[in-house]
C-alpha positions in Angstrom: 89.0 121.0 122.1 91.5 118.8 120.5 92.9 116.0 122.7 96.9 116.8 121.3 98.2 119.8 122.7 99.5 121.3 119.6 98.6 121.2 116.0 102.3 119.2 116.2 101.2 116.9 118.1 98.0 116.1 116.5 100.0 115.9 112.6 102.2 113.1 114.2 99.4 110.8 115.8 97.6 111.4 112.2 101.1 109.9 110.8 101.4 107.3 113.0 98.3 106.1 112.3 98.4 106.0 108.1 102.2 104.5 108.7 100.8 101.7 111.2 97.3 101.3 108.7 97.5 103.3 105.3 99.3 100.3 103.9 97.1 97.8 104.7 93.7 99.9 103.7 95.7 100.6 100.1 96.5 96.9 99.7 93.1 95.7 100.6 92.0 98.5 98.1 94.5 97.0 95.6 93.3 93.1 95.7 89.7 94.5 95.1 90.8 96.5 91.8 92.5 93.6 91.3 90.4 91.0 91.4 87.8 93.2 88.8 90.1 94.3 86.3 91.4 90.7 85.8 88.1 89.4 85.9 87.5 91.9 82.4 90.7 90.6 81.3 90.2 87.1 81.8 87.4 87.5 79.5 88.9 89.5 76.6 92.7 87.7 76.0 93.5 83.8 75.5 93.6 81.6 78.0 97.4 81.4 78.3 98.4 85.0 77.8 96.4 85.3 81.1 97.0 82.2 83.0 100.8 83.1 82.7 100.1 86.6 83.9 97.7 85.7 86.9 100.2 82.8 87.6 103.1 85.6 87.4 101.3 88.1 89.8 100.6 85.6 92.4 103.9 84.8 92.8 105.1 88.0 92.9 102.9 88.6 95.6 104.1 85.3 97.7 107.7 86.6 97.3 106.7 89.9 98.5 105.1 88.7 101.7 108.1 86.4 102.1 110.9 89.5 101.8 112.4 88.0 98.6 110.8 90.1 96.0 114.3 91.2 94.8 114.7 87.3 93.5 112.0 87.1 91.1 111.7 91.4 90.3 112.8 90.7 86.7 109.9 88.6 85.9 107.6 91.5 86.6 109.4 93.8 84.4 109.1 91.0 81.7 105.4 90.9 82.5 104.9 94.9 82.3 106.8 94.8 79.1 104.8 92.1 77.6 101.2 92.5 78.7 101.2 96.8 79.6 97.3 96.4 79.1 97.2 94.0 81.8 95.7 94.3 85.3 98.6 91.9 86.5 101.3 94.6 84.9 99.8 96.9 87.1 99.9 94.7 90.0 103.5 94.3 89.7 104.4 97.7 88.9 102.4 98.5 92.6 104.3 95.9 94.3 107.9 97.0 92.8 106.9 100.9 93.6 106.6 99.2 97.1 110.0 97.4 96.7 111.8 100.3 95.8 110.5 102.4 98.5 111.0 100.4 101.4 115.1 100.2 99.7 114.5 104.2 100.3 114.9 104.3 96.6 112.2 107.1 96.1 112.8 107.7 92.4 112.6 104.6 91.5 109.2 104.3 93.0 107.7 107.6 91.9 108.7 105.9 88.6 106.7 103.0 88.7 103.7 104.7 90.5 103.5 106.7 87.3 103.8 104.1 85.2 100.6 103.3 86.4 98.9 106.1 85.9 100.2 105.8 82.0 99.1 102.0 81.7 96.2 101.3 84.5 93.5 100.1 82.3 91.0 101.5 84.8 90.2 104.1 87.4 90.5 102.5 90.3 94.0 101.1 89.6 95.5 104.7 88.9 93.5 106.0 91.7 95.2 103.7 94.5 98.6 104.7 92.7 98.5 108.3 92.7 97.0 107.8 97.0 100.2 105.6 97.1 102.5 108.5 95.7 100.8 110.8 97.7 101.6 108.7 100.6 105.2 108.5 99.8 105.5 111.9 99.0 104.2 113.1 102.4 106.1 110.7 104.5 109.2 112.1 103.3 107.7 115.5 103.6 107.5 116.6 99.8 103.8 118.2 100.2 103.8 120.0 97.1 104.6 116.7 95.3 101.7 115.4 97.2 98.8 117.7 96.3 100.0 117.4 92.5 99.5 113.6 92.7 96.1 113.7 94.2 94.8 116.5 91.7 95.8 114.4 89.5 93.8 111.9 91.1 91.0 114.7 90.8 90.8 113.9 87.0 89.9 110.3 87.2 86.5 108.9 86.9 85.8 108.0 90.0 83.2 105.7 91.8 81.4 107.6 94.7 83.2 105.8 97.0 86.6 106.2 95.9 86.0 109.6 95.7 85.7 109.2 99.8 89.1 107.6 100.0 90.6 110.2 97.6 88.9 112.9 100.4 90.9 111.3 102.8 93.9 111.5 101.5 93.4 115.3 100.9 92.4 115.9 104.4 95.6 114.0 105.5 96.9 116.2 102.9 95.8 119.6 104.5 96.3 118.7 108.2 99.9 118.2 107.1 99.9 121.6 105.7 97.9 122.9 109.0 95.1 124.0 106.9 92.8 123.1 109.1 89.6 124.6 107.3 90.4 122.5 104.2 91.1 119.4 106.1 87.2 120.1 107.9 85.9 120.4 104.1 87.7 116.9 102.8 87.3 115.1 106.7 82.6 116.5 106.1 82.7 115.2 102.6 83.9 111.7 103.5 81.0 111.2 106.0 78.6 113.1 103.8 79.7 109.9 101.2 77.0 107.5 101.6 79.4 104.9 100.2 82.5 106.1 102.8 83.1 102.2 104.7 82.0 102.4 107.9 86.2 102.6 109.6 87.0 105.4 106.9 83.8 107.1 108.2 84.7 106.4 112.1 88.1 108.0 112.0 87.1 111.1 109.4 84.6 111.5 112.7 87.5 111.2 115.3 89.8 113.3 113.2 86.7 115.8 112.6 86.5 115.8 116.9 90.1 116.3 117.0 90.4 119.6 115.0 87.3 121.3 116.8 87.7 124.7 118.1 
């Protein structure tokens, strides 16, 4: 039997937990992509062109930890306009999707997120922005928006284990929706993932024990 006493009950702690950890696991996600895809790019631009973006994207980053990424949010506009192609572009375009969503600005968001998915130059980078938009979209309770962001995501190709994070985020997906048999499918197939990380495979297993009949 589930711990919660009502399938209410049980939605909330699942939201509780993605609002106090789902940012962090994307980020960490992000800095990954990240690091790879500018690794490619390093190799295939001149040395400036990517100096000045690398340099550009770690200072966005500093004023984003520091609260002030409103003071410097032009320069990553100049840098998606200038180098689209580039892993840093997309960096930035993550980063203001997050500025504009903690300013409760969701449009503006949604529009970076799919910028994104237009420019990524790899999987993995449109990947963590349609989980992103499926985040936002369920926290403000648009769950229709959120399935058509991760089938979207469905049509990426995807390493076996981002295909466990992106079953994750369905199974958050369906336990929002109480779809309980759907969420069992998405919560097996993340430990049946021999490349699921070992927390994403601990809490499918706690969230698998929660929804037992």
């Amino acid at each position: 039997m589930s711990r919660y006493e009502s399938d209410d009950e049980q939605v909330q702690a699942l939201k509780d937990w993605w609002k106090a950890n789902g940012t962090s696991l994307l980020s960490g996600l992000l800095a990954i992509s990240i690091a790879w895809a500018g690794w490619n790019y390093w190799q295939n631009q001149t040395l400036s062109k990517a100096v000045m973006a690398s340099s550009t994207f770690e200072v966005l980053q500093i004023k984003m930890e520091q609260g002030q990424f409103g003071d410097v949010a032009r320069d990553g506009l100049k840098l998606m306009e200038e180098q689209p192609d580039s892993p840093y572009a997309t960096g930035t375009a993550l980063l203001l999707a997050k500025f504009y969503a903690d300013k409760q600005e969701m449009d503006k968001a949604v529009e970076q997120l799919d910028w994104v998915m237009a420019n990524a130059p790899d999987s993995s980078l449109k990947l963590i922005s349609r989980l992103r938009l499926a985040q936002l979209q369920q926290q403000a309770g648009n769950l229709d928006e959120a399935k058509n962001a991760l089938t979207q995501a469905k049509t990426l190709k995807l390493s076996t284990a981002e295909q466990a994070n992106l079953d994750y985020a369905l199974a958050e997906l369906f336990l929002a929706q109480k779809d309980l048999d759907q969420a069992r499918t998405h919560l097996k197939a993340v430990l049946d993932n021999q490349e699921t990380s070992t927390n994403l495979a601990t809490l499918a297993r706690l969230q698998l024990d929660d929804i037992a009949q």
